[in-house]
C-alpha positions, 0 to 999 in steps of 0.5 A, a space after each residue: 500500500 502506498 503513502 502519496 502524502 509522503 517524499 520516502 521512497 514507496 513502501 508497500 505494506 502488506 497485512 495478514 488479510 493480503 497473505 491469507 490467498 497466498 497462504 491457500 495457494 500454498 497448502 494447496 500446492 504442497 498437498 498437490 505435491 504430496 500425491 493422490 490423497 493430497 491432491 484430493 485435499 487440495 480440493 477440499 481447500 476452501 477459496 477463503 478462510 471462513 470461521 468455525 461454527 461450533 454445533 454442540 459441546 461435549 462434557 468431560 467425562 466426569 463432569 456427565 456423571 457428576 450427581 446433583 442432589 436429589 430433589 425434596 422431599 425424601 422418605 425416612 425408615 427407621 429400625 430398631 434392630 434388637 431389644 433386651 430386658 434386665 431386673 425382670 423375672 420372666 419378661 417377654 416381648 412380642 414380637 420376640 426380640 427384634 427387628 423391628 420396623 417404622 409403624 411397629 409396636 412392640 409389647 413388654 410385658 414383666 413381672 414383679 422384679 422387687 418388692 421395693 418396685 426397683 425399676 428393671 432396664 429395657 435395652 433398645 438396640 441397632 436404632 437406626 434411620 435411613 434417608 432416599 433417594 441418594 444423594 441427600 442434601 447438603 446438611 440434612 440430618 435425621 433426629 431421634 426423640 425418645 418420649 416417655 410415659 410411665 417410664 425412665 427416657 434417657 435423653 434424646 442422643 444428639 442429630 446424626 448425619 447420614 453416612 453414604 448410604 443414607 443410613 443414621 445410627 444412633 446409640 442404644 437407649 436405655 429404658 427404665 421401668 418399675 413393674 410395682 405396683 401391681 399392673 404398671 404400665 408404661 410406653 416410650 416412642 422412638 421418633 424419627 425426623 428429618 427436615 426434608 422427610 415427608 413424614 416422621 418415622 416412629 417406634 412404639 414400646 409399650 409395658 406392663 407389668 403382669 403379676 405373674 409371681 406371687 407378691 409374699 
């Protein structure tokens, strides 16, 4: 390109646009060199750079699997999977000890254990909640509240986070129970919850006492 503004000797300036049929020319030239297959790319060689147009976009292989949380709300079953009584002649429970399952009772019944009405202990076991469908929120735990009527509760045992399996554990619970006097009952509910469970799953035991060794 020349300057006529200018006394300098003419400078012709040349740009990448003014190289690009040059640079055509070229490729075709060396594909042509390069034989049959190269001459039929040569006539692949478009006349003119065009931009690429992109139609689709593939994700990396881990980025396609990668799971989202599952959409609320969730479905919580709880369990217990064993129950034991100690300080008592005789007890029974129905159904024989464990497992148990969300919306079951369990019915204890004991004898008169002491004639000073020292309460007996029921070992409730292998509690547990489990939370689907995988994966769970962030942050979602499940809650267990053990309430008591005519019994000895222990207290609530603090909010478990689920493992990876959507599975809660908690510690065993203690249950004290006085079969004295004569025809003493009791219950506790083992309540589970969790804030993003459509309903809570709970636990029934129920006791009484049942004379069946005669008070001297």
């Amino acid at each position: 390109m020349k300057n006529p503004d200018s006394k300098a000797p003419d400078i012709e300036v040349k740009t990448d646009e003014d190289d690009q049929p040059a640079r055509r020319k070229l490729l075709k030239g060396g594909l042509v060199v390069g034989g049959l297959v190269g001459a039929q790319g040569a006539r692949l060689m478009p006349d003119q750079w065009t931009k690429p147009v992109i139609n689709a976009i593939s994700l990396p292989a881990h980025a396609a699997t990668t799971e989202v949380a599952a959409a609320v709300p969730l479905d919580l079953a709880c369990s217990v999977g064993s129950y034991s009584a100690t300080g008592f002649a005789s007890p029974t429970f129905t159904p024989p000890a464990g497992p148990v399952s969300g919306g079951d009772t369990v019915d204890f019944v004991a004898n008169f254990n002491d004639i000073f009405g020292i309460p007996g202990t029921i070992n409730i076991q292998d509690i547990s909640a489990t939370l689907s469908p995988l994966p769970l929120p962030a942050g979602e735990q499940v809650t267990l509240a053990i309430v008591g009527t005519g019994v000895t509760a222990p207290p609530a045992p603090a909010p478990v986070t689920p493992d990876a399996a959507g599975v809660a554990n908690f510690p065993d619970a203690a249950v004290g129970f006085s079969a004295s006097p004569v025809g003493n009952t009791g219950e506790v509910q083992l309540v589970f919850s969790a804030p993003s469970a459509t309903a809570d799953c709970t636990i029934n035991f129920t006791f009484t006492e049942d004379d069946i060794i005669p008070r001297g």
